[in-house]
BAKE-964318 format. One line per field, with one value per atom (N, C-alpha, C, O, CB): residue in three letters; x, y, z; atom name. Coordinates in nm, 3 decimals. Glycine has a CB too. Example, Ala and Ser with C-alpha at 12.3 -4.5 7.8 and 13.67 -1.06 7.14 Angstrom:
<nodes>
type ALA | ALA | ALA | ALA | ALA | SER | SER | SER | SER | SER
px 1.319 | 1.230 | 1.320 | 1.424 | 1.131 | 1.285 | 1.367 | 1.290 | 1.341 | 1.408
py -0.569 | -0.450 | -0.330 | -0.332 | -0.447 | -0.225 | -0.106 | 0.003 | 0.114 | -0.060
pz 0.780 | 0.780 | 0.780 | 0.846 | 0.905 | 0.708 | 0.714 | 0.787 | 0.804 | 0.572
atom N | CA | C | O | CB | N | CA | C | O | CB
</nodes>
This chain:
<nodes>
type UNK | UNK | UNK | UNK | UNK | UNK | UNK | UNK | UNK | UNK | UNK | UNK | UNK | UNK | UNK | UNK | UNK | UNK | UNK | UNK | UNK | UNK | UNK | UNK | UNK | UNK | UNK | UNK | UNK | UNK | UNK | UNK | UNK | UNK | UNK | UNK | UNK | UNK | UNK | UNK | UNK | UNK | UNK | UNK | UNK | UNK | UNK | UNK | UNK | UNK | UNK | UNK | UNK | UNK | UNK | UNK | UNK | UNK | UNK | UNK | UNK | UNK | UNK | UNK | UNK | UNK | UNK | UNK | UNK | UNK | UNK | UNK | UNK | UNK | UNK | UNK | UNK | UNK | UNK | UNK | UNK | UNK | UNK | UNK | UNK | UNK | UNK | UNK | UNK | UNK | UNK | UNK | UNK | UNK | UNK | UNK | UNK | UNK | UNK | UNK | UNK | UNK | UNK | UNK | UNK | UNK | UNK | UNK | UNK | UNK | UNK | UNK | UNK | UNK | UNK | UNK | UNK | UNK | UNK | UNK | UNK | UNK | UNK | UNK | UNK | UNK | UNK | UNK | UNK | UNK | UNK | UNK | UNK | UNK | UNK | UNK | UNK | UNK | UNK | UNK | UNK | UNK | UNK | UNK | UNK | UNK | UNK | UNK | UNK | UNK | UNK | UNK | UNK | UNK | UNK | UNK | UNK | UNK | UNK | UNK | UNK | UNK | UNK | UNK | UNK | UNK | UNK | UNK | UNK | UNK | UNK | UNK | UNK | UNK | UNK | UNK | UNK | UNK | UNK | UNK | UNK | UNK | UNK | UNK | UNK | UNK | UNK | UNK | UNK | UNK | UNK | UNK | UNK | UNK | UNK | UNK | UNK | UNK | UNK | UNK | UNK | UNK | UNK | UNK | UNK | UNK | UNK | UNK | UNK | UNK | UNK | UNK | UNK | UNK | UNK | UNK | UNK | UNK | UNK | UNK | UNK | UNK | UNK | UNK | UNK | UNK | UNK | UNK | UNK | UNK | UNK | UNK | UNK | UNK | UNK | UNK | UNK | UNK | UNK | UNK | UNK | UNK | UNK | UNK | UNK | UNK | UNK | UNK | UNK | UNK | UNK | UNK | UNK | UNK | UNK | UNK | UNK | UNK | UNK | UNK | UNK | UNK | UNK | UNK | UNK | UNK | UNK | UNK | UNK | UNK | UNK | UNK | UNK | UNK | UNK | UNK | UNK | UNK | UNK | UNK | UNK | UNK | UNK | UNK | UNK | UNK | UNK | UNK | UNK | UNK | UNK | UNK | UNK | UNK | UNK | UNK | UNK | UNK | UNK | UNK | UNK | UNK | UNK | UNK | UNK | UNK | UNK | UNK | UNK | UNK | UNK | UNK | UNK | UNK | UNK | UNK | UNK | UNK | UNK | UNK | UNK | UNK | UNK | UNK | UNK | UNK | UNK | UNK | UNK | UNK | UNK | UNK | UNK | UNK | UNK | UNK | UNK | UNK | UNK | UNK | UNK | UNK | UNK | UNK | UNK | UNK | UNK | UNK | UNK | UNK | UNK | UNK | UNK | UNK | UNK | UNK | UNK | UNK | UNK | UNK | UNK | UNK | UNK | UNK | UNK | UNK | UNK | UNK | UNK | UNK
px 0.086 | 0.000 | 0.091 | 0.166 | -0.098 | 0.071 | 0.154 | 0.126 | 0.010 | 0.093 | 0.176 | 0.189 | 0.030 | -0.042 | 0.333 | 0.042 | -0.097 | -0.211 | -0.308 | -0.110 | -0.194 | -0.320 | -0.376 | -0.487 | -0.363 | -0.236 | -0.246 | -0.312 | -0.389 | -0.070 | -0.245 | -0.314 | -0.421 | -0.455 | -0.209 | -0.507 | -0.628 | -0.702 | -0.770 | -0.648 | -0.656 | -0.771 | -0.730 | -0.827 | -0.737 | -0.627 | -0.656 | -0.693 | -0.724 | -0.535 | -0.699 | -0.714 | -0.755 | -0.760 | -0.626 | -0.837 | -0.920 | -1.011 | -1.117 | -0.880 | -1.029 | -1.202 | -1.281 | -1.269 | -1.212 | -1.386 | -1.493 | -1.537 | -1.612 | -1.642 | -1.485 | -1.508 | -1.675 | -1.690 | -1.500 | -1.750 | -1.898 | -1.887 | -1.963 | -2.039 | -1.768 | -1.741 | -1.660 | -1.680 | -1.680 | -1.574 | -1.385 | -1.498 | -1.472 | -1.238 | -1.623 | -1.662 | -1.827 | -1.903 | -1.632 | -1.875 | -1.979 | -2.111 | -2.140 | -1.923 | -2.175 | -2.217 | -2.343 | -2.446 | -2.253 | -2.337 | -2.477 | -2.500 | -2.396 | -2.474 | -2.623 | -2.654 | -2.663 | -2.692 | -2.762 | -2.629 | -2.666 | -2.735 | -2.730 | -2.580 | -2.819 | -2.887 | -2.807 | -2.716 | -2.957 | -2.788 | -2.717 | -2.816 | -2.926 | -2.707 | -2.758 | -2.846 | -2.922 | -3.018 | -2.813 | -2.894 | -3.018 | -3.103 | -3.159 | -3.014 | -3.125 | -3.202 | -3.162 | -3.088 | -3.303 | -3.192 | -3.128 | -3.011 | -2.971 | -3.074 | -2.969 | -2.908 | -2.717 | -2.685 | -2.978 | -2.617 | -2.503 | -2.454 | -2.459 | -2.430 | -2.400 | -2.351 | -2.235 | -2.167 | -2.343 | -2.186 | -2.078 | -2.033 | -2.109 | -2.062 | -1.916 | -1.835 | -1.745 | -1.649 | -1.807 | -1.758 | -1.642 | -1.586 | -1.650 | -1.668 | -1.448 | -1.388 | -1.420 | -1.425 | -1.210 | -1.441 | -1.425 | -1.318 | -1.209 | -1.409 | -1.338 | -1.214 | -1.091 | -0.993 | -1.234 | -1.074 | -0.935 | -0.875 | -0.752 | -0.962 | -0.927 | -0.884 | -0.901 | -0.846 | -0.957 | -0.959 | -0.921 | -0.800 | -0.712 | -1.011 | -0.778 | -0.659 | -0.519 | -0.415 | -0.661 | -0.554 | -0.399 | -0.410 | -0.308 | -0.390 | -0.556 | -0.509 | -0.433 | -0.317 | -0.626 | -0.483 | -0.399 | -0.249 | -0.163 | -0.469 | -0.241 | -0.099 | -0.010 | 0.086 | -0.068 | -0.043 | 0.035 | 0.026 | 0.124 | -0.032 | -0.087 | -0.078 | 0.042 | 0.097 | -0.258 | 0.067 | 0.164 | 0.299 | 0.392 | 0.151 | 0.298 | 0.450 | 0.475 | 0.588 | 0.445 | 0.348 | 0.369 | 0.427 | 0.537 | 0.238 | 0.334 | 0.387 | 0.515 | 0.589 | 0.335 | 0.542 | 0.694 | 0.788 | 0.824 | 0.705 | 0.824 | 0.846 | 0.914 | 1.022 | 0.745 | 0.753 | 0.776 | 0.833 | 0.796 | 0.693 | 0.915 | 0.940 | 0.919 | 0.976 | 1.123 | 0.784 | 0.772 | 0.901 | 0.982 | 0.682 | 0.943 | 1.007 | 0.951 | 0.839 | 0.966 | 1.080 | 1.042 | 0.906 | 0.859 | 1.150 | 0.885 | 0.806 | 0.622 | 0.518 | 0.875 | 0.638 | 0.566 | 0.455 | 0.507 | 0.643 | 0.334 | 0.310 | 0.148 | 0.135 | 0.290 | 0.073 | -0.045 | -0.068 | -0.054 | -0.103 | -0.114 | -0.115 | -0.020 | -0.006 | -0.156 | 0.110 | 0.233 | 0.191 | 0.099 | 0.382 | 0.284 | 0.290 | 0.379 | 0.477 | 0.335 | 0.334 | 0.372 | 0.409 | 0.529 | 0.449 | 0.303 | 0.335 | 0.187 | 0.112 | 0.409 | 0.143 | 0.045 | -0.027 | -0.122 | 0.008 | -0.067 | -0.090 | -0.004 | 0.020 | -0.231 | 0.050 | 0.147 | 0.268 | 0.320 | 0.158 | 0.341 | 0.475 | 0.455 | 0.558 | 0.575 | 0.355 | 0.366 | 0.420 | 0.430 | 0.264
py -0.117 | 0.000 | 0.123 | 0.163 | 0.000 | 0.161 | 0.318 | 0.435 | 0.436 | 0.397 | 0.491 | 0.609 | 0.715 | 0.756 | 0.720 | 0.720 | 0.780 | 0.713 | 0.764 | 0.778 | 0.593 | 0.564 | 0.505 | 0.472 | 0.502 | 0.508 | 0.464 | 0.622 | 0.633 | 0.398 | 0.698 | 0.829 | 0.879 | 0.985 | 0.961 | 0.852 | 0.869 | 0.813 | 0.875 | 0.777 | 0.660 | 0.571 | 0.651 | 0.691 | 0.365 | 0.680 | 0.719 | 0.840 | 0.860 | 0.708 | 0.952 | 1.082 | 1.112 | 1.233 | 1.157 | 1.092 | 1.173 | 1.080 | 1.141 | 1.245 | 0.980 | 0.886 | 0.908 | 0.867 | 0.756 | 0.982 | 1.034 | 0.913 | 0.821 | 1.075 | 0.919 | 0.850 | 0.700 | 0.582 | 0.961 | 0.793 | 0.737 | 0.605 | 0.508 | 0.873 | 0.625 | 0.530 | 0.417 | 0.298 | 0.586 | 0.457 | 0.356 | 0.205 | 0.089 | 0.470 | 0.247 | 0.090 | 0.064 | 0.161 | 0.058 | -0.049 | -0.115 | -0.148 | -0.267 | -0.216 | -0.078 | -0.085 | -0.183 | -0.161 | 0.063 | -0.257 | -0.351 | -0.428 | -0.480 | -0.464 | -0.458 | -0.495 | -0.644 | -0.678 | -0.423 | -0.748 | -0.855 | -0.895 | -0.810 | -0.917 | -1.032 | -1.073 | -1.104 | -1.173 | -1.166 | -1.094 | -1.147 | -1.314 | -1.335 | -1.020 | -1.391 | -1.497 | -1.498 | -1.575 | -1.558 | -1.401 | -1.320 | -1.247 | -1.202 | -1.280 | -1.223 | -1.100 | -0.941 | -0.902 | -1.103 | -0.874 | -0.748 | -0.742 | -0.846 | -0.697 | -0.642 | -0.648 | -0.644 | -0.666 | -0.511 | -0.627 | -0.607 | -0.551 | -0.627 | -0.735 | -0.396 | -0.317 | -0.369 | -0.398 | -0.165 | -0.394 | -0.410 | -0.329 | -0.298 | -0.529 | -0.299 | -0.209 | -0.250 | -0.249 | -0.095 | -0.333 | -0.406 | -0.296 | -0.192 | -0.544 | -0.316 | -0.201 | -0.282 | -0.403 | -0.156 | -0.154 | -0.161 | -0.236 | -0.236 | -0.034 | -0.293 | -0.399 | -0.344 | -0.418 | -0.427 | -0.190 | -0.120 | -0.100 | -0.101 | 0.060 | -0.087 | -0.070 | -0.205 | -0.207 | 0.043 | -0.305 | -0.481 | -0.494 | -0.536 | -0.605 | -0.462 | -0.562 | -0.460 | -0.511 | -0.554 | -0.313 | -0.230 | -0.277 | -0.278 | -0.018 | -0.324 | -0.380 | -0.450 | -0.411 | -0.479 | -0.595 | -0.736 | -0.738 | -0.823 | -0.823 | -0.602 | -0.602 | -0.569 | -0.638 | -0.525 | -0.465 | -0.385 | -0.475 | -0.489 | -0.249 | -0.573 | -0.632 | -0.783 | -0.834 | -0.666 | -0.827 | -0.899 | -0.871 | -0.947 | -0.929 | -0.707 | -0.616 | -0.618 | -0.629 | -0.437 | -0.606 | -0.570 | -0.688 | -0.687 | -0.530 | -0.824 | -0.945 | -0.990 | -1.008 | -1.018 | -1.010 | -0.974 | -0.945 | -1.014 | -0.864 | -0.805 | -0.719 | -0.703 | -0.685 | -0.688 | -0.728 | -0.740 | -0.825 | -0.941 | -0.737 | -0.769 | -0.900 | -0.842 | -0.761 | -0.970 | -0.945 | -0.915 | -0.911 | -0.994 | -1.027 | -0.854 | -0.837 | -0.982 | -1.032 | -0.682 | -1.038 | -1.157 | -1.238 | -1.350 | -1.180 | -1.057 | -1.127 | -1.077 | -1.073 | -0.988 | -1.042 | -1.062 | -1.206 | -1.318 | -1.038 | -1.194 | -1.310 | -1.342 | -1.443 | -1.310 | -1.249 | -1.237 | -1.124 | -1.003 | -1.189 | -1.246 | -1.196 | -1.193 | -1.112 | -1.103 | -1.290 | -1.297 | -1.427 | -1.490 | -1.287 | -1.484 | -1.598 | -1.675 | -1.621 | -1.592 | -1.836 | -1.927 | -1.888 | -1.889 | -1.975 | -1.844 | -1.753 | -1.772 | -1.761 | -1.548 | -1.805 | -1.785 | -1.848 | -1.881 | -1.814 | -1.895 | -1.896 | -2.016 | -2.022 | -1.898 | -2.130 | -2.200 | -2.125 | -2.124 | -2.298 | -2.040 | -2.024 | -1.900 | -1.864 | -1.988 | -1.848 | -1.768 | -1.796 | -1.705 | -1.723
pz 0.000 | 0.000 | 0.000 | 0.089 | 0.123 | -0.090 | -0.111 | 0.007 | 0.047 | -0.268 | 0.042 | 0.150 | 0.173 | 0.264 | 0.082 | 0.009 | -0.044 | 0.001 | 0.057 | -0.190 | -0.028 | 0.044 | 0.180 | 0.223 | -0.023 | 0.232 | 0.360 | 0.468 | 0.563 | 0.400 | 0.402 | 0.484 | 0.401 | 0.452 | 0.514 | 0.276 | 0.207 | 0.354 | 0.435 | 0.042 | 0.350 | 0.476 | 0.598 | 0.663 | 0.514 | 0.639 | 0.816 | 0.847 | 0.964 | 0.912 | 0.749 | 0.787 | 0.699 | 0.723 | 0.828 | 0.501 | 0.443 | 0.429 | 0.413 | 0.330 | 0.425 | 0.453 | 0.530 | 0.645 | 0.492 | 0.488 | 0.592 | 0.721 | 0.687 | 0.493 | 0.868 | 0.936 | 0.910 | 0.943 | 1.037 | 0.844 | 0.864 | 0.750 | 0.756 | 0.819 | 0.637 | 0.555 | 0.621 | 0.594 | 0.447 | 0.700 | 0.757 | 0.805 | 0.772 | 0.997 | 0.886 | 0.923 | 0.887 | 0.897 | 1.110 | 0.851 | 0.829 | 0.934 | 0.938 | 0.789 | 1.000 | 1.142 | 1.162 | 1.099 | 1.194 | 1.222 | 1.214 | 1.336 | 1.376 | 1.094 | 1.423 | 1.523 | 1.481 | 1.366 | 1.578 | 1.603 | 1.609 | 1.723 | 1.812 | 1.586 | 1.759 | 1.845 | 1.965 | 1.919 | 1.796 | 2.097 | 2.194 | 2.223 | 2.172 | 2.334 | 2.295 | 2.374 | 2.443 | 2.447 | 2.429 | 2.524 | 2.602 | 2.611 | 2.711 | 2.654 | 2.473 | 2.429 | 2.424 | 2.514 | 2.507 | 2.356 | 2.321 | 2.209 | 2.156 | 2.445 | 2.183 | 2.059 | 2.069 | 2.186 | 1.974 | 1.993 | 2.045 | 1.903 | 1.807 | 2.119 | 1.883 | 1.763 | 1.750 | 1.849 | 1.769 | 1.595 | 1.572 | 1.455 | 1.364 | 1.568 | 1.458 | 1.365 | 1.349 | 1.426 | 1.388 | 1.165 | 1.120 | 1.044 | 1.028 | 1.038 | 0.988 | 0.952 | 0.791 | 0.770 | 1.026 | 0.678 | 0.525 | 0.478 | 0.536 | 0.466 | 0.385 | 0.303 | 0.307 | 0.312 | 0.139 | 0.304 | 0.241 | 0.401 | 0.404 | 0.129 | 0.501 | 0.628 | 0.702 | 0.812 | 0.692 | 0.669 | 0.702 | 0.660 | 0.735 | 0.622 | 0.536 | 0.462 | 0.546 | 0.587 | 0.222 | 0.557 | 0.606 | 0.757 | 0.826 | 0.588 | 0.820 | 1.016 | 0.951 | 0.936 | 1.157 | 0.884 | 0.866 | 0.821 | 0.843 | 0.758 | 0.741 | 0.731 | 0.839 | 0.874 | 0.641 | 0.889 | 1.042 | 1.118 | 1.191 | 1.125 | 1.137 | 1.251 | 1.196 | 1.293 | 1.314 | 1.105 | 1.085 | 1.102 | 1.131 | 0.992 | 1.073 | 1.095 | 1.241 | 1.290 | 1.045 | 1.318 | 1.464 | 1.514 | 1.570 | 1.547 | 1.491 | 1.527 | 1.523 | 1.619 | 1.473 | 1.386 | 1.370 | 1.480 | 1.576 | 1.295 | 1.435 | 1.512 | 1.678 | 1.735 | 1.498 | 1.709 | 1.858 | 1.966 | 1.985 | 1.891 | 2.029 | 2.133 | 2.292 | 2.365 | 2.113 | 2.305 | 2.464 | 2.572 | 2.531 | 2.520 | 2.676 | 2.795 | 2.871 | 2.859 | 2.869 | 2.960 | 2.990 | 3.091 | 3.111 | 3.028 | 3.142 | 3.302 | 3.223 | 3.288 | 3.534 | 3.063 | 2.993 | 2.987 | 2.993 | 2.909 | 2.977 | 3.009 | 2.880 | 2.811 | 3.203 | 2.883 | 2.862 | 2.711 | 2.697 | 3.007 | 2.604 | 2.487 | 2.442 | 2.351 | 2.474 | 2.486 | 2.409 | 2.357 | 2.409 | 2.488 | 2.211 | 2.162 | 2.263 | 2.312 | 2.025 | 2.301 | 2.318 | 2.452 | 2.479 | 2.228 | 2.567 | 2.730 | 2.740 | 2.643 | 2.742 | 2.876 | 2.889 | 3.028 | 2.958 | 2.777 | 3.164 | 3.281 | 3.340 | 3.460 | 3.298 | 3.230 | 3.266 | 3.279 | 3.390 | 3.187 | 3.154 | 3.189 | 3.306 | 3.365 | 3.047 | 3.333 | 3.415 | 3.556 | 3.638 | 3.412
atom N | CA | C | O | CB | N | CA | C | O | CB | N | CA | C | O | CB | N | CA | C | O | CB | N | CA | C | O | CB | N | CA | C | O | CB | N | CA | C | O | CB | N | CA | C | O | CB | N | CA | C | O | CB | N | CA | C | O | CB | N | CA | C | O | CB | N | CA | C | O | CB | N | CA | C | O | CB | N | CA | C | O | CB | N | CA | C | O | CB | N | CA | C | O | CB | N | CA | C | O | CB | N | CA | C | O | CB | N | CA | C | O | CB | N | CA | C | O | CB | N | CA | C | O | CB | N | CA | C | O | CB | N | CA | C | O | CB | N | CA | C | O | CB | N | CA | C | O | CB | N | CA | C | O | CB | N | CA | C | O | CB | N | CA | C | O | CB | N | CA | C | O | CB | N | CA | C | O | CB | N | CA | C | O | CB | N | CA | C | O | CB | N | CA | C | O | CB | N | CA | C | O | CB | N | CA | C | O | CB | N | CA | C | O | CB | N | CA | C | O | CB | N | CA | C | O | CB | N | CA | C | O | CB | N | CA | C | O | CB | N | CA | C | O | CB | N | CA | C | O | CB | N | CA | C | O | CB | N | CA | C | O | CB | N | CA | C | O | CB | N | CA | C | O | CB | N | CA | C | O | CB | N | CA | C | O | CB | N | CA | C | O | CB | N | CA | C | O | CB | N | CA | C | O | CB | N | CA | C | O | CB | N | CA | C | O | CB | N | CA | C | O | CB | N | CA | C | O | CB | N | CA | C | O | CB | N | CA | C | O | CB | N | CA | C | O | CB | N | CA | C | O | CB | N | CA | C | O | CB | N | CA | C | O | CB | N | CA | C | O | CB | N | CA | C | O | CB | N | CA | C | O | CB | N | CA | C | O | CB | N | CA | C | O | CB | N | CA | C | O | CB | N | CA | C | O | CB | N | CA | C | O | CB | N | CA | C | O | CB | N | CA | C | O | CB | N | CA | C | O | CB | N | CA | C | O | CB | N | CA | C | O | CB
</nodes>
């Protein structure tokens, strides 16, 4: 994704376009809103969020929402 359009989506796409808004049924009755984000701002999370993954390396006493860490190695 070119530069151009990475800041077209985060700062000139009229907010009311960036997500898809639609209620669903809960189990219990009543409703629960959800706001999925548009195809062009799905595909740039899915990318960043692969860069981030990458990327990142938790600190050791890290525990929660790290890969391969979690109430055992804690």
């Amino acid at each position: 994704m070119s530069s151009d359009d990475l800041t077209w989506h985060l700062w000139n796409r009229p907010s009311a376009l960036r997500y898809h808004r639609f209620e669903i049924p809960k189990r219990r009755g009543g409703k629960r809103a959800i706001a999925a984000p548009n195809r062009g701002l799905k595909i740039l999370q899915s990318k960043l969020a692969q860069v981030l993954t990458a990327t990142y390396k938790p600190k050791a006493f890290v525990h929660g929402f790290a890969r391969q860490r979690g109430i055992k190695s804690n």
